[in-house]
N, C-alpha and C positions, 0 to 999 in steps of 0.2 A: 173665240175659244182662247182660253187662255193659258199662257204659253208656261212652261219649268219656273222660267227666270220671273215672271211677273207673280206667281202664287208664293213662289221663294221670297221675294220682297214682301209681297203683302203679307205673310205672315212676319219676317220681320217684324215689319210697325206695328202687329198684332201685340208683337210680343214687347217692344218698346214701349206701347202703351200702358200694357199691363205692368210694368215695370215702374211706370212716372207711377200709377195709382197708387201701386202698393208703398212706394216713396212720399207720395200725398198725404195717403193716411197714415205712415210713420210717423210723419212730421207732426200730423198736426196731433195724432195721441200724443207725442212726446209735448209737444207747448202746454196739454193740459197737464200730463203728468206734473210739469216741474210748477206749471203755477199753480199745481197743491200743494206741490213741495214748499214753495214760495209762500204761500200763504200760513202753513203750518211754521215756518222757521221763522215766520212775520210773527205770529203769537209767542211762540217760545219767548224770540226775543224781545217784544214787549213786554212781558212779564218778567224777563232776566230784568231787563234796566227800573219795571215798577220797584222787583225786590231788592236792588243798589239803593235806588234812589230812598226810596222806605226806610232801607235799615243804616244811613249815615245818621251817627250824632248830628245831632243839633247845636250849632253854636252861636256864640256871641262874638258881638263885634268884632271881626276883622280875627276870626278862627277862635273868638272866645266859646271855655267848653263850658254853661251853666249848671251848677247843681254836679259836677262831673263826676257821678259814681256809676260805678256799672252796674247794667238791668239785666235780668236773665229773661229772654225772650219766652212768651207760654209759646203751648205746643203750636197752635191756631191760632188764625185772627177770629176774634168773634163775630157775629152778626152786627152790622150796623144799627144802634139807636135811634131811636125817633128823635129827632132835633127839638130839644126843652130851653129854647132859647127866640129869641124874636128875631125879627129883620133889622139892620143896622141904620142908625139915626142918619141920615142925606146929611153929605161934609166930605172934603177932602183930607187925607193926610199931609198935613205940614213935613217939607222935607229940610228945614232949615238946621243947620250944625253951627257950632261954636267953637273957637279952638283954643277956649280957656275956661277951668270951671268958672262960676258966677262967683261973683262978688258975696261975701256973706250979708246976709240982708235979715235975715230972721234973727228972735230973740232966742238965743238961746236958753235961758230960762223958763221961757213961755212952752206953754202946751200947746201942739197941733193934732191936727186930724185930717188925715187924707180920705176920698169920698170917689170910689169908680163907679160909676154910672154907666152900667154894662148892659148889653141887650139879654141877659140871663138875671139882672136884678142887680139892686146895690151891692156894693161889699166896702163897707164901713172899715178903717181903719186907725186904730191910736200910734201916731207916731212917737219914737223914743231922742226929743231932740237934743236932749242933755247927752245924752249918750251916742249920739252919731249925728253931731249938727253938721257935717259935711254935705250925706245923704239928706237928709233934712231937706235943706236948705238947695239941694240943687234938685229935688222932686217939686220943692213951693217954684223956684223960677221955672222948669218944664213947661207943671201945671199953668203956668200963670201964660206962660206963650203957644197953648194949647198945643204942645208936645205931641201930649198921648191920644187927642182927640183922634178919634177911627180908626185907631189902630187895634190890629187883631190879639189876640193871645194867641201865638203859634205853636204854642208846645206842652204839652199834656204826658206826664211819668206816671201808670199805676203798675208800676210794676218794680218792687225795690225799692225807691223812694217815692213821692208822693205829691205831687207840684203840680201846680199850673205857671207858666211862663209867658208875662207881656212883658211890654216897653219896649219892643221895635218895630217904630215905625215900617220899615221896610216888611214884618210880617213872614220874613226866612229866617232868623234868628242870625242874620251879621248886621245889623243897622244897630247907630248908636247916637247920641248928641254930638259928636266930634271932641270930645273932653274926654278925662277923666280924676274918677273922684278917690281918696284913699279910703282903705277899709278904717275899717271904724264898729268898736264894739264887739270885738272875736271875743271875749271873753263873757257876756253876758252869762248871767246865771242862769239863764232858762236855757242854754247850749250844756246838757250833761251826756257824759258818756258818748260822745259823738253823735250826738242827736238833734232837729230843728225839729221840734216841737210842733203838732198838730196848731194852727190859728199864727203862726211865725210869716212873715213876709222880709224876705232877703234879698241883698245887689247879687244879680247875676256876675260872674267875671271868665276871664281866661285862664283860670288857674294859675295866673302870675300877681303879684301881691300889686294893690292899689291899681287894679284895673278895671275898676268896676265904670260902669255906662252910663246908659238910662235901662235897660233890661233888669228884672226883678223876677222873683217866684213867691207864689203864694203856698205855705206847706198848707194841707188840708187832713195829711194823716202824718203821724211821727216819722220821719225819713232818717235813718242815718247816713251822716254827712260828716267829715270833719271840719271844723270851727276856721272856715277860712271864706263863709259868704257873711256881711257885713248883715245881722237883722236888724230892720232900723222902725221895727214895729208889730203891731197884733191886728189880728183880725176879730172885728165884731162876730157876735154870734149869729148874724142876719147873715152877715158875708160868708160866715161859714157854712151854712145851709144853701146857699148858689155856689159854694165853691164842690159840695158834696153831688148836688146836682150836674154839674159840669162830668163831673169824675165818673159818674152814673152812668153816662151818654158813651164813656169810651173814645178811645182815638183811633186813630185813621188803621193804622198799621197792625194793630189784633199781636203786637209784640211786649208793647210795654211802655212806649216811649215814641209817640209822634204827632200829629196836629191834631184837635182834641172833634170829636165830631161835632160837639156841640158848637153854631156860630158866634160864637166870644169875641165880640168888637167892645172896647172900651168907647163909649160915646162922647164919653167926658169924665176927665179927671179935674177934681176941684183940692187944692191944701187951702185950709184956714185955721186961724189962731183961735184956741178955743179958751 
């Protein structure tokens, strides 16, 4: 039989037990609760740092701002484009720098023509050497040490102004030759009103005077700009037709201003005297 004192305890530990359980399953709803929590504040902020990381300018070498106007963001990103461009030619990018521009080696006189051989199609261009044998002349040595070879176009504006953006090797938009070159030709006739001209190819810079790289932009539609990125040449009509396809494709960020969806590797840049 059992006695006051012994039913008195065993209800106790009755009730201690029932007490670890209901403790048990406190716990372990609470681990789930917060690892939704956890999970849910995991996305948010993934998405906070996609939309930092998205909406910083794009610069050039060592904080250079290219093309430096401001975009007004559309309301939405758009739907991603089917990619109008090929697979990138097998090759490494050269990461070699120089810490003095080239020696002038071209004729100044003579006529060139610079040739991208891009996985979206050529884009033929007349260079202006009489007018900017600087830029000229340190695009032909680049080219000639395969510079530009596999290097991306990183940066894509339909929004406000009108560009596509290569010449960094590095493909984040701060990589440069380790030089630089002075501007050259801000006064060109085809620069009116504040304007780069649809088929215009310009030095990217820092927005400080004679800073220009190896970085460049291709205008594809009339951008206004004021007359402080060096144009040191036109785009053929072939070039223009892959530079409009590019533009077609849309970039990354559905803002106005980011890496372009289309795969844009320059596979080869060639300058010869024509």
């Amino acid at each position: 039989m059992v006695s006051q004192e012994q039913r008195r305890r065993q209800l106790a530990r009755e009730k201690f037990l029932r007490q670890q359980q209901r403790r048990t399953s406190a716990r372990r709803k609470a681990r789930t609760r917060n690892a939704a929590i956890a999970s849910v504040l995991g996305v948010i902020l993934i998405g906070s740092v996609a939309l930092y990381t998205t909406g910083v300018v794009l610069k050039d070498d060592d904080d250079k701002t290219n093309a430096n106007a401001e975009v007004t963001p559309s309301p939405s990103a758009s739907k991603k484009a089917e990619d109008p461009c090929d697979k990138p030619a097998e090759g490494k990018v050269k990461t070699q720098t120089w810490k003095k521009e080239p020696a002038m080696t071209i004729d100044k006189s003579a006529k060139y023509a610079m040739k991208l051989s891009t996985t979206c199609g050529d884009i033929g261009i007349d260079l202006k050497t009489s007018a900017a044998p600087h830029t000229v002349n340190s695009f032909n040595f680049l080219a000639g040490k395969g510079f530009f070879d596999h290097t991306p176009c990183h940066r894509l504006t339909t929004n406000g102004i009108f560009v596509l953006q290569c010449g960094d090797p590095t493909g984040q938009g701060n990589g440069g030759p380790g030089y630089n070159i002075p501007d050259e030709n801000l006064k060109d006739k085809s620069l009116k009103k504040n304007t780069y001209p649809a088929g215009t190819i310009a030095m990217a810079n820092t927005g400080q005077p004679n800073s220009g790289g190896s970085q460049f932009f291709l205008v594809y539609q009339d951008s206004p700009l004021p007359p402080s990125y060096t144009p040191f040449g036109t785009i053929s009509e072939d070039g223009m037709a892959v530079l409009k396809k590019i533009a077609a494709a849309g970039e990354s960020t559905g803002a106005g201003d980011g890496a372009p969806n289309a795969t844009v590797v320059i596979d080869k840049a060639t300058v010869t005297e024509s």
